[in-house]
C-alpha positions in Angstrom: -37.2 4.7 -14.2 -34.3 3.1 -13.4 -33.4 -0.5 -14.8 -33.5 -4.2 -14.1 -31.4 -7.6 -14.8 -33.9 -10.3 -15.5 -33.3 -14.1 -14.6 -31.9 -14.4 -18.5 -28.6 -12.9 -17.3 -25.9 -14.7 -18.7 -23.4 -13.4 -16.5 -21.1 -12.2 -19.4 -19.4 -9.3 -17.2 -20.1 -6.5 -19.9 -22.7 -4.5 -18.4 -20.7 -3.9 -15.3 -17.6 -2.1 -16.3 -19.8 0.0 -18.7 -22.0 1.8 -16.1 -20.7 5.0 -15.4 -22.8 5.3 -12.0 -21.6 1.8 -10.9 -25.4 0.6 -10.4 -24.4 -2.6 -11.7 -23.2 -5.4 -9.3 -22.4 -9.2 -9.2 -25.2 -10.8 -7.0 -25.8 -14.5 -5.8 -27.4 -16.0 -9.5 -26.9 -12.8 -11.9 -25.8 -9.1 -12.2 -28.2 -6.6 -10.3 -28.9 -3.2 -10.9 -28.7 -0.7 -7.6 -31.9 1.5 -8.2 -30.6 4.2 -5.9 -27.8 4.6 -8.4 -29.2 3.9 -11.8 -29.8 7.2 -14.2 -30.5 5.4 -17.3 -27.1 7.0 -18.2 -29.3 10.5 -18.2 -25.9 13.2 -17.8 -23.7 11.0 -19.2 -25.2 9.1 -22.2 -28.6 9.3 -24.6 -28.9 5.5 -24.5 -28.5 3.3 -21.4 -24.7 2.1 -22.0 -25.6 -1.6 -20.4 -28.5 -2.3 -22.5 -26.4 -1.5 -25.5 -23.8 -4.0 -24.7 -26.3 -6.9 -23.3 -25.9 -9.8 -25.6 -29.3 -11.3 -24.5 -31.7 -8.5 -23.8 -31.8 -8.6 -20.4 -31.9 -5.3 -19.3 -35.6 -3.6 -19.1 -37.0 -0.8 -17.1 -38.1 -1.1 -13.6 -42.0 -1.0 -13.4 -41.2 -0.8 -9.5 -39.4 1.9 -9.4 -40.9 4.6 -11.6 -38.9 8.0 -12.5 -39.2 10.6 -15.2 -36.6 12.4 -16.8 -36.0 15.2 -14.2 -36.1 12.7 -11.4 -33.3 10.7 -12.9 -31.3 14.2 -13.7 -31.7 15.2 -10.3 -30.4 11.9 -9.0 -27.1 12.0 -11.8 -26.7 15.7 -10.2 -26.8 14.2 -6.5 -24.3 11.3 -7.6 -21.8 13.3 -9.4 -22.1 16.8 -6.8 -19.5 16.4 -4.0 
């Protein structure tokens, strides 16, 4: 399933730079997470590269948008296949 920011955002700026999908945006109160781009770092990492670096814990997984592994593969293929 792809990932969240909750309201405990900080706004530190670390998650951003570390997503290698570029889910992971500025928004009006705290950084957002694009769930049309989010792979849970599945194809490029084993562990979600934003949740390792949040200082506050803020980063959980989206119980609206449900995905297994193979869903979130195919979506790191469609992101990365030109």
């Amino acid at each position: 399933m792809a990932l969240y920011i909750t309201d405990e955002c900080i706004n530190c700026d670390v998650c951003e730079p570390e997503c290698p999908n570029q889910a992971i945006s500025e928004g009006p109160e705290f950084y957002v997470i694009n769930s049309d781009r989010c792979t849970e770092c599945v194809g490029h990492f084993e562990i979600p590269q934003c949740v390792e670096v949040c200082p506050v814990d803020c980063i959980l997984p989206n119980p609206k948008r449900r995905e297994t592994k193979q869903q979130l593969e195919k979506k790191f293929l469609k992101l990365t296949t030109v």
